[in-house]
C-alpha atoms as one frame of an Amber mdcrd trajectory, in Angstrom:
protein
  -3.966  94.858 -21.754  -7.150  93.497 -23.389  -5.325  90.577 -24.080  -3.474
  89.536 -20.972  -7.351  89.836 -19.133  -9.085  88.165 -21.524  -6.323  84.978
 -20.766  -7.032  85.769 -17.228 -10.823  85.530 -17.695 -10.301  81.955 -19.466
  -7.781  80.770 -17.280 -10.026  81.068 -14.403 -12.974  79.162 -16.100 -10.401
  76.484 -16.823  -9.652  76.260 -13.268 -13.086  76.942 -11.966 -14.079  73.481
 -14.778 -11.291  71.671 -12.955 -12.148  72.125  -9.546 -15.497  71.092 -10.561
 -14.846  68.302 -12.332 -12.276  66.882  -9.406 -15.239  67.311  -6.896 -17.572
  65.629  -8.391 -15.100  62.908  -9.191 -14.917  62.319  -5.682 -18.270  61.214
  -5.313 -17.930  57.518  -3.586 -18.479  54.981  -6.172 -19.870  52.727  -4.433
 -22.725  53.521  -1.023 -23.674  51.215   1.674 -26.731  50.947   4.176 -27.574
  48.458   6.591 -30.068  47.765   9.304 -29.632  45.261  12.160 -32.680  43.196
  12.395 -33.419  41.400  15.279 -32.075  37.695  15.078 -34.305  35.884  17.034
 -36.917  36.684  14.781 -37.034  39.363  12.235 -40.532  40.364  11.385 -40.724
  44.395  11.570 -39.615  46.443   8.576 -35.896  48.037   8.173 -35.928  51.373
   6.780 -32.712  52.100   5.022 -32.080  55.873   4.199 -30.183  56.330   0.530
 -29.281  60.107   0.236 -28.639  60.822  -3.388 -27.006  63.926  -4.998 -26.317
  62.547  -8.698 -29.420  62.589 -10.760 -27.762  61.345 -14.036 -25.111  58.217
 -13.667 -26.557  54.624 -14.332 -25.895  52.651 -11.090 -27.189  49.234  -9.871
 -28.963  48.414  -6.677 -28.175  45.515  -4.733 -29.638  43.929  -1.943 -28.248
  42.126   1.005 -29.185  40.101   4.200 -26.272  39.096   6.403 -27.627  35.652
   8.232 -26.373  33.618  11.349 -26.274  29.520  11.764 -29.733  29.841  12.926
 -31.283  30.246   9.453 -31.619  26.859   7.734 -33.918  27.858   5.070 -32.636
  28.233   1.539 -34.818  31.436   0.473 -36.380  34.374   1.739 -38.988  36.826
   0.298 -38.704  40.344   1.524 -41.265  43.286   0.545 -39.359  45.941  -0.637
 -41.386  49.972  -0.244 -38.865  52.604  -2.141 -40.158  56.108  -1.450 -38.601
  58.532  -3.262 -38.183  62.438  -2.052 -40.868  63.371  -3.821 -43.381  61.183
  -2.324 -43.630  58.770  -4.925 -44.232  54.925  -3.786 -43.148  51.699  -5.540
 -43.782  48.300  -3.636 -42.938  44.905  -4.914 -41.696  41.345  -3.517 -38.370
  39.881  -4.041 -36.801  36.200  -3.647 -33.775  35.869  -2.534 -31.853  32.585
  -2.344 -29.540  31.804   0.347 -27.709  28.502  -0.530 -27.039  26.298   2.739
 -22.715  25.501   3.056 -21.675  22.429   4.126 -19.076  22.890   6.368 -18.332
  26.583   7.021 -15.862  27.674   9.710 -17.887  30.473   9.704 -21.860  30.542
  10.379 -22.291  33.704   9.246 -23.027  34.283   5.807 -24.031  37.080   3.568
 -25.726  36.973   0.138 -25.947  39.773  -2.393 -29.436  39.773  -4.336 -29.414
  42.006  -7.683 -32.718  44.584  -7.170 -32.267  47.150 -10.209 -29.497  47.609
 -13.034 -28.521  50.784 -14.684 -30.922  52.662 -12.557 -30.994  56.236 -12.321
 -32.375  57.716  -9.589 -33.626  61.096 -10.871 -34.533  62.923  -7.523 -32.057
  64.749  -5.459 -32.247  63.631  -1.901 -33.454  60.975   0.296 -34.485  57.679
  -0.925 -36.242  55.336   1.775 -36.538  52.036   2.001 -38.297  49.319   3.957
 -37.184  45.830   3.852 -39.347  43.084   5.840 -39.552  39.624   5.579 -43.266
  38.154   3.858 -42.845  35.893   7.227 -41.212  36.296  10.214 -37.447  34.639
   9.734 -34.872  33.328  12.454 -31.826  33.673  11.989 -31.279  37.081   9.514
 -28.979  39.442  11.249 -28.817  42.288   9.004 -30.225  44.175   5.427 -28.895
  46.379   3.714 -28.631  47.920   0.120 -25.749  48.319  -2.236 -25.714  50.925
  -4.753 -22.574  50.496  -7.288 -21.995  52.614 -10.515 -23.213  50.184 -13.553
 -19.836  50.298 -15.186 -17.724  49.734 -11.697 -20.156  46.799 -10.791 -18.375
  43.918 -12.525 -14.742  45.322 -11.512 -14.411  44.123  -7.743
């Protein structure tokens, strides 16, 4: 009798680890935000909202501006605010370079801009982030931010 509940007891902790481990498996590998900016001129900030529940895995942060015909320059600096949920505040500039095509059925292009590798973001909860252009820029139709686990990233 002792026995058969004691295999009881550790079956259920088995399956109790395995549910566990399944759900948190699940956990997209890969999130996406974006803001539409206005085209015509983008000069206010985006905010972009990152909710985060994993404290621990490494990921990389990647930024992105979807542009339209109408932007014929070959870089843009953004100002980049992260605030994380507990109030902390980082600010910093970044360059991103936006080579012209020559012929392109399409106009629209996008360009993916690395921000942060094997980052950990150590808060539970919502990340912010404001995106604006260091001058107003015609043209940019959208921002947005990639976060991809550091060991998926080079796998698409």
């Amino acid at each position: 009798m002792i026995r058969t509940h004691r295999l009881r007891s550790i079956l259920h902790c088995s399956l109790a680890t395995l549910a566990a481990m399944l759900l948190w498996s699940c956990e997209a590998p890969v999130q996406l935000a974006v803001a539409d900016v206005d085209p015509g001129g983008w000069e206010e900030a985006a905010t972009i909202v990152i909710e985060n529940r994993d404290t621990v895995a490494l990921r990389d942060i990647e930024l992105f501006v979807r542009s339209a015909g109408r932007f014929a320059e070959d870089t843009l600096s953004v100002r980049i605010v992260a605030h994380s949920p507990d109030s902390l505040r980082c600010e910093e500039r970044l360059l991103l370079t936006i080579p012209q095509r020559a012929r392109s059925a399409t106009r629209i292009r996008e360009r993916v801009t690395p921000y942060r590798r094997r980052a950990v973001l150590p808060r539970t909860g919502p990340y912010r982030l404001t995106i604006a252009p260091v001058r107003p820029a015609q043209g940019i139709e959208a921002v947005g931010v990639r976060i991809v686990a550091s060991d998926a990233a080079g796998l698409e």
